[in-house]
C-alpha positions, 0 to 999 in steps of 0.5 A: 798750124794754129789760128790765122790773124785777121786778113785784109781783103785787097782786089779782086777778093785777095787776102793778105796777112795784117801785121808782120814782124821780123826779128834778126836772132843770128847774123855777122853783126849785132847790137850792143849786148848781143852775140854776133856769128857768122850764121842766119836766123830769122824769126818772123811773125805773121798771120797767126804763125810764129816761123823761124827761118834757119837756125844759124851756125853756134850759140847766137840763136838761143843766147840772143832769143833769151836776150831778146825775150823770144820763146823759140819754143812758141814757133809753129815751123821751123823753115831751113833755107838750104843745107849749109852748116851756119843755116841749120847749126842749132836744128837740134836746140830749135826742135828742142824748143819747139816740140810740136813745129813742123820742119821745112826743108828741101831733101837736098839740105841733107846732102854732104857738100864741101867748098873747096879754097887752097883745101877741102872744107865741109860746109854741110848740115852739121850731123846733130841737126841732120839726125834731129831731122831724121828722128822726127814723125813724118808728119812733123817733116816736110819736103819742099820742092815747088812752093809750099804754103806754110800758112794762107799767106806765107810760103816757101819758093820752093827750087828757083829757076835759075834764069839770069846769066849774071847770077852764080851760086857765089862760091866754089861749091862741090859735093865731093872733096875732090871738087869732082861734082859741083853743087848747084845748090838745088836746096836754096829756098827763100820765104815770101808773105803777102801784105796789103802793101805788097810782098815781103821776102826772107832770104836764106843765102840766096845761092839761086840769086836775088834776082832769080829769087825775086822774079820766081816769087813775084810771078808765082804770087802775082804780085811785083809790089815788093815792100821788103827784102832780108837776109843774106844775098851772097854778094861777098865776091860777086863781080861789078858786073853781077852787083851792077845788074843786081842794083838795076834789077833790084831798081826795076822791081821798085824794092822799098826796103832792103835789109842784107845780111850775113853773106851779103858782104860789106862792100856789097851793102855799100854798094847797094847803099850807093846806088838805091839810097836810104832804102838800103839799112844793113841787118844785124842780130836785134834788128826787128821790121815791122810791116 
């Protein structure tokens, strides 16, 4: 996947990646002069690669790459979350862009699932972005069950063990219209790097959990200094009890900066703001970390 930028060398003879940058291409909020939508896209650079993280819902991605100066064509990998529609909405124009990226994705991404209210709606991979993965050389394609490096120092989760009692998918998900079959959401994956200061997590949806995330991650990269958490937690209708233990989880791990997103919600981030202070900055689109 390319050259890899010089590495830091921390105890015990492990590397880490120098310099990481996040850039927030699609959320529910943007910056002045830039499109917001409901989706996710992330656009990360780090040790040597240049990943997109999902691809949002409509045409958030490529109006505000172009405005932000980022060439999506540039990316190495193309990483999908899971297989929600607002997450792999512009797979095709990605892939369109990024001739030569390899695509990273659970196989249960491909799979129709609806979320059921008052009535049936299709929530899944939108079928242009579900051909596109298709259509790619194998070797382009790759399916992510345990974690996977995408580089020395950057790696995907891979299916997260789901431990807590406190944390669901965070909605009424089926893989049937009759809402005979409920979808656990098996696909949920979420990235990690390491960096001499420690770890920096991006999260899709987060539908294993934040806590089920972050547990699985610190203990597969033996590391509990997290630095840095972006992207969406699916706390829009999480009950006080979930965000209560959420906050004192989120506390526990000593969690330097928290950067929600998307389906975090408004009163979630409030929340969180509340009660872990300045370490809590809500993202929109334009937003750019770096580490």
């Amino acid at each position: 996947m390319g050259g890899y930028v010089k590495a830091g060398q921390g105890r015990g003879g492990v590397k880490y990646a120098m310099g990481v940058s996040i850039t927030v291409l699609s959320d529910n909020r943007a910056a002045f002069g830039l499109q917001a939508e409901h989706g996710l896209a992330l656009w990360i650079e780090a040790d040597g690669q240049n990943i997109l993280f999902d691809t949002g819902r409509g045409e958030a991605l490529p109006r505000n790459a172009e405005a932000l100066g980022i060439d999506a064509g540039r990316a190495n990998a193309v990483a999908l979350s899971h297989g929600h529609y607002d997450h792999t909405g512009n797979l095709m124009w990605a892939l369109g862009q990024a001739l030569g990226a390899t695509v990273y994705l659970h196989a249960s991404a491909l799979r129709s699932r609806y979320s059921i209210h008052e009535s049936p709606k299709q929530i899944g991979m939108p079928s242009s972005s579900a051909e596109a993965v298709h259509k790619l050389p194998e070797a382009r394609r790759r399916w992510v069950c345990a974690p996977a490096a995408l580089s020395d120092h950057i790696w995907l989760t891979g299916v997260v063990p789901r431990a807590t009692v406190y944390e669901d998918t965070g909605g009424p998900f089926f893989l049937d219209e009759a809402g005979r079959q409920t979808d656990g959401i098996p696909d949920d994956l979420s990235l990690w790097i390491h960096t001499p200061a420690g770890l920096v997590i991006c999260l899709g949806c987060c539908h294993a959990g934040v806590i089920n995330t972050i547990r699985h991650i610190v203990e597969t990269a033996r590391d509990r200094r997290v630095i840095a958490l972006i992207g969406g937690m699916h706390l829009l209708h999480a009950s006080e009890e979930r965000l209560k233990r959420t906050a004192e989880a989120l506390k526990e791990y000593t969690v330097s900066h928290v950067f929600p997103c998307h389906c975090t919600g408004d009163a979630a981030c409030a929340y969180l703001a509340e009660r872990l202070g300045s370490s809590v900055l809500p993202g929109y689109a334009g937003m750019k970390v770096s580490f």
